[in-house]
C-alpha positions as CSV (number, residue, x, y, z in Angstrom):
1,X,10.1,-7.1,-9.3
2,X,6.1,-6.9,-8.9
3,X,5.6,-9.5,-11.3
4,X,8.6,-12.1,-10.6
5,X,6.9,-11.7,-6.4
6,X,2.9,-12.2,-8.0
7,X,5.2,-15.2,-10.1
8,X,5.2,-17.3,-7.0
9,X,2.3,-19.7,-5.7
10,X,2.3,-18.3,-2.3
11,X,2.0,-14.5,-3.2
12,X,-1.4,-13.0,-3.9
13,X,-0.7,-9.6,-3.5
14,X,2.3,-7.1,-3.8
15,X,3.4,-3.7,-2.6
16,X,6.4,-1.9,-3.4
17,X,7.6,0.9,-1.6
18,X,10.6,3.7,-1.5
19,X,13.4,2.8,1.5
20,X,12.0,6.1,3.3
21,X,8.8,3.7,4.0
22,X,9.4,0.9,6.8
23,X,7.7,-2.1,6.0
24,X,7.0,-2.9,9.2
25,X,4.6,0.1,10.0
26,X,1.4,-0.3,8.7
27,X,0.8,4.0,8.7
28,X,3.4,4.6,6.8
29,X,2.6,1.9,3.7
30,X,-1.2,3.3,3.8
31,X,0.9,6.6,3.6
32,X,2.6,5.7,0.8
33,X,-0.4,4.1,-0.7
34,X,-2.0,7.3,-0.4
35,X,0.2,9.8,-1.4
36,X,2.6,7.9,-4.2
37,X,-0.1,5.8,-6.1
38,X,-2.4,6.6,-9.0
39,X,-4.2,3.7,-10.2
40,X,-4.5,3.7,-13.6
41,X,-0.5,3.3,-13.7
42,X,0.7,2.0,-10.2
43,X,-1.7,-0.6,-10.0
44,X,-1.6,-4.3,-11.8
45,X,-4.1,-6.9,-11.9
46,X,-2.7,-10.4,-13.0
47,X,-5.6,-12.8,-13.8
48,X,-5.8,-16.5,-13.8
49,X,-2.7,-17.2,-11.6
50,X,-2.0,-20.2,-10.2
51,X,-2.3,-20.5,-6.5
52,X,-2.2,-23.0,-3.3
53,X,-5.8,-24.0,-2.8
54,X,-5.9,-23.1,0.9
55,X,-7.1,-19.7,0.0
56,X,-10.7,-19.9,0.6
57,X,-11.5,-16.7,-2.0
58,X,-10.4,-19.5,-5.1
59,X,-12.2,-21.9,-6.4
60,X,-9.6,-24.7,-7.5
61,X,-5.7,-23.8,-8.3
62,X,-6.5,-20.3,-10.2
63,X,-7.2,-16.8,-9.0
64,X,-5.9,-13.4,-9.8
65,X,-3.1,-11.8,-8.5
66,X,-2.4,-7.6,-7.6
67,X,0.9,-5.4,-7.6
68,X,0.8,-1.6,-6.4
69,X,3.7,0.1,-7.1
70,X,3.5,2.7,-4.1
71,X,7.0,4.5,-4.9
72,X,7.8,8.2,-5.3
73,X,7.4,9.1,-9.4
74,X,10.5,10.0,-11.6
75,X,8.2,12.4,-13.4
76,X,7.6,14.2,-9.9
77,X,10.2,16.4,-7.9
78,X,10.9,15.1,-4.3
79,X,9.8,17.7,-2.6
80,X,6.6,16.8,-3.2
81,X,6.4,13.5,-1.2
82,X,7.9,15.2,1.5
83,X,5.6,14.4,5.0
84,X,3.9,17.1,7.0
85,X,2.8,16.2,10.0
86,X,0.4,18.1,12.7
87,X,2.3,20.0,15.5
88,X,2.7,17.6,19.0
89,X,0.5,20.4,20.9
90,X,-2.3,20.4,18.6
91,X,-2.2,16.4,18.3
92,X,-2.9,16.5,21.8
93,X,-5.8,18.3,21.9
94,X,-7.1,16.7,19.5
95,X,-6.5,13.4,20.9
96,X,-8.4,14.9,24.2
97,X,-11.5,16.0,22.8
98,X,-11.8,13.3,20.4
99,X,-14.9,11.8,22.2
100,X,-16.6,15.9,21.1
101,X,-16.0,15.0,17.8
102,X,-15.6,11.3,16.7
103,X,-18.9,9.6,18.3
């Protein structure tokens, strides 16, 4: 799937995620990012792909392209990409002294 997407002219970069990640939030794909991608073997780097040459980073027709594969690992058990998150009362504190600590 990554490389038939990076295949097209108009696609410079690629992320694939699991359908527990919505697309549409940015948090959650930088989640995923995060916590479901090891470089050396999520990530892909497709040189000297053609491109349009509106994208000002390319000089002429040629650039190289990028796939992440962000999804959870077979080898792993899915427990481990379960989410914690931070209890709503402690949140809000911290979200109201914020200005203490975060200058």
């Amino acid at each position: 799937m990554i490389l038939y997407m990076l295949s097209t002219f108009l696609v410079k970069h690629v992320i694939v995620v699991d359908d527990d990640i919505d697309i549409f939030d940015l948090e959650q794909v930088e989640w995923a990012l995060a916590s479901r991608v090891q470089a050396d073997r999520d990530v892909i780097i497709v040189p000297r792909m053609p491109t349009i040459p509106l994208d000002p980073s390319v000089a002429g027709s040629v650039t190289s392209k990028m796939g992440i594969d962000a999804t959870r690992s077979f080898d792993m058990p899915l427990e481990r990409y379960e989410r914690s998150d931070v209890p709503r009362v402690i949140r809000e504190r911290v979200e109201k002294e914020r200005e203490k600590y975060f200058v």
